[in-house]
C-alpha positions in Angstrom: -16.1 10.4 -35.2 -14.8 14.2 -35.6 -12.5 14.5 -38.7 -10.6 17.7 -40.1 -10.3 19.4 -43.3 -8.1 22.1 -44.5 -10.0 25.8 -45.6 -7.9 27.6 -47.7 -7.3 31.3 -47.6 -8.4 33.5 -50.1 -6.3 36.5 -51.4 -8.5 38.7 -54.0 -10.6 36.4 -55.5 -7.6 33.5 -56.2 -6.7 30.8 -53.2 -3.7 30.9 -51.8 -1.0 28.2 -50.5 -2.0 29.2 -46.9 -5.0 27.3 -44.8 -6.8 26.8 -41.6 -8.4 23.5 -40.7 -12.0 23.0 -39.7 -13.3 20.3 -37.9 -17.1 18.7 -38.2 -18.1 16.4 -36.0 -21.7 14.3 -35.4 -24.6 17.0 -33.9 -27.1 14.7 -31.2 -29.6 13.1 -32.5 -32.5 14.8 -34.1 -30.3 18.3 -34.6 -30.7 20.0 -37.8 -28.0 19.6 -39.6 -27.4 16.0 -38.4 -23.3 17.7 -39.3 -21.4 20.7 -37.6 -18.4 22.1 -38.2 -16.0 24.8 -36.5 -13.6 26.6 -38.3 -10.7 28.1 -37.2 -7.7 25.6 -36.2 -4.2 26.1 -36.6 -3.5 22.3 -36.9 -5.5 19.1 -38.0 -5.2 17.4 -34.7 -5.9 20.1 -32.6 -9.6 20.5 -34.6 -9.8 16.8 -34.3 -9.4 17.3 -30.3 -11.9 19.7 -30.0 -14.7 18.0 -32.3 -14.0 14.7 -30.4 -14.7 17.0 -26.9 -17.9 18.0 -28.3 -19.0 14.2 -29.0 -18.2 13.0 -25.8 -20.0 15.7 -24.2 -23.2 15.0 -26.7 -22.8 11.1 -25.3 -22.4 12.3 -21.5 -25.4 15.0 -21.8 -24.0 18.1 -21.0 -22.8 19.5 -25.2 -23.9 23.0 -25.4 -24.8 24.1 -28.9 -22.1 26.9 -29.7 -24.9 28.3 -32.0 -26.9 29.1 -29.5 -24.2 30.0 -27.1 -24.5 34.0 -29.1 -27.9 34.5 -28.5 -28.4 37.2 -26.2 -30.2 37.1 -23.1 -32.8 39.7 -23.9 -33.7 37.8 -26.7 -33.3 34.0 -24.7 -35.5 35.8 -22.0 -38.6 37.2 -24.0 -38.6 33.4 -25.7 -38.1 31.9 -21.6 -40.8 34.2 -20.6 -43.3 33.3 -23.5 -43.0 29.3 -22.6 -43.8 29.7 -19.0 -47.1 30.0 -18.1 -47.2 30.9 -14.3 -49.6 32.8 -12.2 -50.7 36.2 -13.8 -49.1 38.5 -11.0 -45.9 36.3 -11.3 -45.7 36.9 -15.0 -46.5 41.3 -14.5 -43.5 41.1 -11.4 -41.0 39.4 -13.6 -41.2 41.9 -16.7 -41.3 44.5 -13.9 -37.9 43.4 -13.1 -37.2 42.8 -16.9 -38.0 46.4 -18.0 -36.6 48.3 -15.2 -33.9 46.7 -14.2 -32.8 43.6 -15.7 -32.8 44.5 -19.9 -31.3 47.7 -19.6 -27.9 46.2 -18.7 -28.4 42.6 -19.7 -30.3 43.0 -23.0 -27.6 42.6 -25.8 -25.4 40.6 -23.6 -24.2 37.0 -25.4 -25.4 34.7 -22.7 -22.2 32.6 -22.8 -20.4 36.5 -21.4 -22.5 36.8 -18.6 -20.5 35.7 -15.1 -21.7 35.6 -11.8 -18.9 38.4 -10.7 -20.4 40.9 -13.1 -24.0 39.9 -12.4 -23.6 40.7 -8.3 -21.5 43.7 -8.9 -24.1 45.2 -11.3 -26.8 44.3 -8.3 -24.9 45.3 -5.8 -25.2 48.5 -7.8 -28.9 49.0 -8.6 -30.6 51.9 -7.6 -33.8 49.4 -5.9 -34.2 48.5 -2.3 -31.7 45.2 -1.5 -34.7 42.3 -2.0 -35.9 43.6 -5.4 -31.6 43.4 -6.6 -31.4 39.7 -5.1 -34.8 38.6 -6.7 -33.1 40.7 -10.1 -30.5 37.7 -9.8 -33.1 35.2 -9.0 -34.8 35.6 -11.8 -31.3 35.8 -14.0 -30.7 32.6 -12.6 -34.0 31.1 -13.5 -33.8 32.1 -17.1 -30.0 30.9 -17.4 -31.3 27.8 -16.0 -33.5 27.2 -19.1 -30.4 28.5 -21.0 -29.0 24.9 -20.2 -32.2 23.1 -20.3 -32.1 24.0 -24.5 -28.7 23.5 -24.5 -27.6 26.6 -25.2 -25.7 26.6 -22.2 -23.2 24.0 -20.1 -23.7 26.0 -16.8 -25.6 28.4 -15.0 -22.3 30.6 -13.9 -25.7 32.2 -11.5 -26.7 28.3 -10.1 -26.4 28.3 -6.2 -24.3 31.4 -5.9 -24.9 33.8 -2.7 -25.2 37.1 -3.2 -22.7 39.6 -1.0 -23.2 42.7 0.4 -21.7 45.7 1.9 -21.9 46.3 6.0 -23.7 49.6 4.9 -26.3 47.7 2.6 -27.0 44.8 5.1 -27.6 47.7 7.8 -29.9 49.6 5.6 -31.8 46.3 4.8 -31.9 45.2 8.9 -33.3 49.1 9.7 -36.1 48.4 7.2 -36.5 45.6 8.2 -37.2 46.9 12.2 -39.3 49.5 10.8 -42.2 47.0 9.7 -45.0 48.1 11.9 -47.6 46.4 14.1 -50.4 47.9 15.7 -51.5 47.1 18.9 -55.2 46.1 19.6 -56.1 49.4 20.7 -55.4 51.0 17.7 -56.7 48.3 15.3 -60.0 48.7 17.3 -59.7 52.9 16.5 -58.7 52.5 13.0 -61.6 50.1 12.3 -64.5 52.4 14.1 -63.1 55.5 12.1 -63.3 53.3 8.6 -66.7 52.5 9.5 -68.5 49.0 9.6 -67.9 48.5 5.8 -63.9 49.2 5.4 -63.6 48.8 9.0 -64.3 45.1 8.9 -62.0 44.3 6.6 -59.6 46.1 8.5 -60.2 44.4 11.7 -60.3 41.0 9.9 -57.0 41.3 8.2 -55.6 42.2 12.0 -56.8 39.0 13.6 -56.8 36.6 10.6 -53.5 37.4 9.1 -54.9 37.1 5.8 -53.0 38.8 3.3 -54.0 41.3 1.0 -55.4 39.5 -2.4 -57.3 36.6 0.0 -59.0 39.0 1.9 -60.8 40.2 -1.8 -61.5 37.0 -2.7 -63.5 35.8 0.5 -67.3 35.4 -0.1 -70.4 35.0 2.4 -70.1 31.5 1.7 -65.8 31.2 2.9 -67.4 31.1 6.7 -67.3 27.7 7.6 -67.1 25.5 10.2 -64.1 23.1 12.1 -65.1 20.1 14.4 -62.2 17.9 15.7 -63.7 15.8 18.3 -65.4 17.7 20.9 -63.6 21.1 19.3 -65.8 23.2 17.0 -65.2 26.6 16.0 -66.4 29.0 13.1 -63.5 29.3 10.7 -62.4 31.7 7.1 -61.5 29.3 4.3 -59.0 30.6 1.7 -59.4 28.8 -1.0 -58.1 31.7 -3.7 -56.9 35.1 -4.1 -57.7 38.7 -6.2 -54.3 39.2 -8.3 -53.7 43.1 -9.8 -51.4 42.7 -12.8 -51.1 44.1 -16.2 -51.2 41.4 -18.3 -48.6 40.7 -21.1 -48.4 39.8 -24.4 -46.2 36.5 -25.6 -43.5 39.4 -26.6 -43.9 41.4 -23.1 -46.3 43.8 -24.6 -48.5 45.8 -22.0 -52.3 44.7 -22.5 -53.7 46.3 -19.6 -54.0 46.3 -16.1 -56.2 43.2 -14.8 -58.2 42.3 -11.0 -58.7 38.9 -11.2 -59.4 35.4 -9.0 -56.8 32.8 -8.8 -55.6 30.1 -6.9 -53.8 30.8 -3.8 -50.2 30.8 -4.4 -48.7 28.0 -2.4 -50.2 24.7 -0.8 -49.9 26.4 2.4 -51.9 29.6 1.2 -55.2 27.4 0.8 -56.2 27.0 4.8 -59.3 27.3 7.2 -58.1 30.4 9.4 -59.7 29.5 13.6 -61.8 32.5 14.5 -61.7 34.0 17.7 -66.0 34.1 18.6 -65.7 38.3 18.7 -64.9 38.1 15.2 -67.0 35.2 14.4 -70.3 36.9 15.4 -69.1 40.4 13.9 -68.2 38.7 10.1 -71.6 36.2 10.9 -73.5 39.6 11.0 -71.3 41.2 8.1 -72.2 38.0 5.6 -75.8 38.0 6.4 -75.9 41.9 5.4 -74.0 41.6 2.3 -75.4 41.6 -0.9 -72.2 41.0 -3.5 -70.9 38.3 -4.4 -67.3 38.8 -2.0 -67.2 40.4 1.5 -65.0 43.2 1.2 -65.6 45.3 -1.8 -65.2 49.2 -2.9 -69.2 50.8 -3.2 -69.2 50.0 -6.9 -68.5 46.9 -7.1 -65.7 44.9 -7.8 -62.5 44.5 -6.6 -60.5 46.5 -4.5 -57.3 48.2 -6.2 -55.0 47.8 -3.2 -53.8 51.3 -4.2 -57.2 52.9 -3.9 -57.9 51.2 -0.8 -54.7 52.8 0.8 -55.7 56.5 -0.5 -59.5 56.1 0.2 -59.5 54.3 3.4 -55.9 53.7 4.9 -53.7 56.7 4.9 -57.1 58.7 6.0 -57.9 56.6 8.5 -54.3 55.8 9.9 -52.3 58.8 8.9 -55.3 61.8 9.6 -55.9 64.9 8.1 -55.9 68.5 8.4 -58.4 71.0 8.4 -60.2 71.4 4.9 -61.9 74.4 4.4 -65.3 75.3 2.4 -64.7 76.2 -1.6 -66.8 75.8 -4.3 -67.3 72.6 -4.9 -66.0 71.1 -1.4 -67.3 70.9 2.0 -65.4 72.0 5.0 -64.4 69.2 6.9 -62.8 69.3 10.5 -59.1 68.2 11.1 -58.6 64.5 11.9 -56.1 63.3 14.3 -53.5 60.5 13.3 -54.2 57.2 15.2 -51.1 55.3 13.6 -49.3 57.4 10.7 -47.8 54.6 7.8 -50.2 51.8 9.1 -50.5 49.4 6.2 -52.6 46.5 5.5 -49.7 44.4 5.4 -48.5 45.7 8.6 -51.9 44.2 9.6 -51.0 41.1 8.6 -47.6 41.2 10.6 -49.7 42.6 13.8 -52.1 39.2 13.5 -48.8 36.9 13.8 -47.2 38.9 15.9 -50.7 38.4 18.8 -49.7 35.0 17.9 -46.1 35.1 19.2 -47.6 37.2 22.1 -50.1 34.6 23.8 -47.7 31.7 22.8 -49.2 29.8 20.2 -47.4 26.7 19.1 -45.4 27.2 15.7 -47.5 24.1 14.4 -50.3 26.3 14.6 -49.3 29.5 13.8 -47.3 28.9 10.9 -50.7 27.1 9.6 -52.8 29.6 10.3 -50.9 32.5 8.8 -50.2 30.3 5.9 -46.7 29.8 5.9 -44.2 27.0 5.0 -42.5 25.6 8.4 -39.1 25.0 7.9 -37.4 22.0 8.9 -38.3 18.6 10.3 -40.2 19.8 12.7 -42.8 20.1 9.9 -43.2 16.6 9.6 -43.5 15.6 12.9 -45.6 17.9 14.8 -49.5 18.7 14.2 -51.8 21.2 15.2 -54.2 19.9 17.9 -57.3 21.2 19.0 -56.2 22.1 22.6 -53.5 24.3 20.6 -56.4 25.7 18.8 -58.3 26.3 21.8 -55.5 27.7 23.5 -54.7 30.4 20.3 -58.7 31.4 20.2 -59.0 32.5 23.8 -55.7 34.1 23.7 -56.9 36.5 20.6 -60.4 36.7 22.3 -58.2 38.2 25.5 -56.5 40.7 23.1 -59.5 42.2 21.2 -61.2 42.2 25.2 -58.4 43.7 26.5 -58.2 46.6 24.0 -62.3 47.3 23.8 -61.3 47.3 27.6 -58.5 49.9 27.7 -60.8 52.2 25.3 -63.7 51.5 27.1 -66.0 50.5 25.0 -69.0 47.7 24.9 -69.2 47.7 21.0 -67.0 48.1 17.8 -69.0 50.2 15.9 -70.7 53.4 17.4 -74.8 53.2 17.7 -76.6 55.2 15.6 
């Protein structure tokens, strides 16, 4: 049981007849030292009140060490960060939003100060594009979280809380939104005979797969596979893992470099055998059989694609054009290139595979499977792809890559040489 004792004041080396009290109570079980005390009262009951609070909160669970209650949150986070052991692209975008957005305002904060009106008014105020400022407070929220996992916290004053925003921000983030791009299979078909059967490919498969960007690297000659549901068979992609670009970290947040390399696929959902569509089939059967490295889509050294590079070497001159270069030393003349799609991305790619799904009506039991996303809601549990649904989604993408090659008017995706 909490008991007080009186501190007297000290006047120039002699005590005086003036005094505090301080209480100590019992510290849970297994804390070093097995006593604590807090100084400070102005009478004996009310220190005996507040050390009794703090056992009754150490029997019911939720006592928060007032020690620990001073540390600040740059220093709580670099220890937070240095026990999790996530995914390596995880760890490189969390101390992205650490350094640049998160520890410049937050860094010598006490964690016990930090309030949930401050927190949204300082991310309603960042200088960042509206998801980065809500995944700023996500990740806050995370790390406070922990905060009361050690005890060094009773509540996450973050936990649960919605995040407002202005009329003018929510419009800016709905016009972004809008501007996402798709490309219809006319210009998918263009984009991939200008890359070229190498680049092109991979440009073509992202379109009609909807894989995303670090699955696509991974895949090897040997993800083709096969599906057979009853009297269904079709030739199918398996993504199994994915290429991560990160700069790895030290335990402190130190940079150690920039790293390309394989991991598991993010979510359960991410690891799926993506239906192929028999144009695409035959085209990626012929790609494999031709490919000596060890994964389908790489730069011609080797390796793993930068997504970077591949934008400035193969996207934004493909999509976007050129103009006229003329002949100096050192550099060819090269002719003017028209723009078939300027800002065409390979993540707008993705969006124009699901967005052919929406178009020839695929169930959402299917498409959400095949684009490798989580379905919401119950309707998750109870309905199942079948293979008339599957049938169904191949003939309608088969009807969309024939009904561009039609519109173009051509017999073959790449030009004979």
């Amino acid at each position: 049981m909490a008991y007080a004792e009186k501190v007297y004041k000290v006047r120039n080396g002699k005590q005086t007849k003036q005094f505090t009290w301080r209480v100590k109570y019992k510290a849970p079980e297994g804390h070093s030292p097995a006593w604590l005390t807090r100084p400070g009262f102005p009478t004996k009951k009310t220190a005996e009140d507040w050390g009794d609070r703090q056992e009754a909160d150490i029997r019911a669970g939720r006592w928060a060490d007032p020690e620990l209650t001073q540390a600040t949150f740059g220093a709580w986070a670099r220890e937070w960060m240095a026990a999790k052991a996530p995914r390596g692209h995880t760890v490189t975008t969390r101390w992205a939003r650490l350094d640049a957005h998160i520890l410049p305002r937050w860094e010598h904060v006490p964690i016990r100060q930090i309030t949930w009106f401050d927190a949204e008014q300082w991310a309603n105020g960042l200088k960042c594009d509206d998801i980065t400022a809500t995944h700023c407070l996500t990740l806050m929220s995370q790390i406070l979280t922990g905060a009361v996992d050690k005890q060094m916290l009773m509540v996450n004053p973050l936990f649960g809380r919605r995040r407002s925003r202005t009329a003018a921000a929510k419009a800016a983030v709905q016009e972004k939104e809008q501007a996402d791009l798709w490309a219809p299979p006319e210009v998918v078909l263009r984009l991939a005979r200008r890359a070229g059967p190498l680049d092109g490919m991979h440009i073509l498969a992202t379109a009609f797969t909807g894989l995303r960007w670090g699955e696509s690297l991974a895949l090897r000659p040997s993800s083709l596979g096969l599906r057979t549901e009853g009297d269904f068979t079709c030739p199918t992609l398996d993504v199994v893992e994915e290429v991560a670009e990160y700069a790895k970290r030290g335990p402190a947040g130190e940079k150690l470099g920039m790293v390309l390399d394989l991991e598991p696929v993010k979510t359960r959902e991410s690891k799926r055998r993506i239906d192929l569509p028999p144009f695409l089939a035959e085209l990626l059967a012929e790609y494999a059989a031709a490919c000596k490295a060890d994964f389908l889509f790489t730069p011609r050294g080797g390796g793993h694609w930068r997504r970077g590079n591949f934008g400035k070497q193969v996207m934004r001159p493909c999509a976007d054009g050129r103009k006229e270069v003329t002949k100096t030393r050192g550099r060819a003349a090269a002719a003017a290139v028209a723009p078939i799609m300027a800002g065409l991305t390979m993540r707008a790619l993705r969006h124009t595979h699901d967005t052919y799904q929406d178009q020839i009506g695929v169930k959402p039991a299917l498409a959400f499977e095949q684009a490798g996303h989580k379905r919401p809601g119950i309707k998750a549990v109870y309905q199942h792809p079948t293979p008339e649904m599957r049938r169904v989604r191949l003939e309608g993408l088969q009807d969309v890559f024939e009904g561009g090659m039609k519109a173009l008017g051509w017999q073959d995706v790449w030009e004979k040489s």
